[in-house]
C-alpha positions, 0 to 999 in steps of 0.5 A: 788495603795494607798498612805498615806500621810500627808495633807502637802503633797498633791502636791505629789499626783498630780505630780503622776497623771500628770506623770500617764496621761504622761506615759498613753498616750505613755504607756496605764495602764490597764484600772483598775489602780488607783492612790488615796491617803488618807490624815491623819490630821498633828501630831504635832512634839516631843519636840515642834516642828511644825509638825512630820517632817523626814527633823526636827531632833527630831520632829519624829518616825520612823522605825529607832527610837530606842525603847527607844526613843519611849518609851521617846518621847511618855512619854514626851507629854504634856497632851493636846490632841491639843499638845500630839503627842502621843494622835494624833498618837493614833487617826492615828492608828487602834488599837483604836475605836471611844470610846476609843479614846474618853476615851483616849482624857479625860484621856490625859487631866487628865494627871493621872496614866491611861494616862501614862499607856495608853501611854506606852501600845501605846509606847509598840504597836509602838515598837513592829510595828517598830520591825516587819519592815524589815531591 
């Protein structure tokens, strides 16, 4: 089992390798099982919040996040890399190489026509993600 989690979160992952060490001695797992986790770097929240956060209303996307409000949210970034949710979570997604993100971080700081195209092409990737998760 894979878990991904913010680094926040770390203490998530423990408790489930103590509850795994618990129920493997009334229950042995097979011997195969794994529990891991792969911690993703913090991604600062919208609207200059700290952090994304589910328990900070606004801070966040989720699968519940209207398209529109991707498409807002994502837009609204100041065009620091250090500060832009948006570039943060371009650096979180597969969608993007090492070189791209590279490019993508100069064209952040630019703030020009490429950067806001690059971030509603992003915006449109998020949408359509968000479109295929079941409801």
């Amino acid at each position: 089992m894979l878990v991904m989690l913010g680094v926040d979160e770390h203490r998530y992952v423990r408790f489930a390798q103590q509850a795994r060490a618990r129920l493997d001695e009334h229950v042995p797992l097979r011997s195969a099982f794994a529990l891991t986790a792969t911690y993703t770097r913090m991604v600062s929240g919208f609207g200059g919040h700290p952090k994304f956060s589910k328990s900070i209303p606004g801070s966040a996307l989720d699968v519940a996040t209207p398209p529109e409000a991707v498409v807002e949210l994502l837009a609204a970034e100041p065009p620091l890399p250090e500060e832009s949710s948006a570039y943060q979570l371009m650096c979180q997604m597969p969608r993007y190489d090492a070189a791209a993100l590279v490019e993508l971080h100069a064209l952040c700081r630019e703030a020009g026509p490429m950067w806001r195209r690059a971030v509603a092409d992003f915006a449109d990737y998020v949408v359509d993600l968000i479109s295929r998760w079941p409801r």
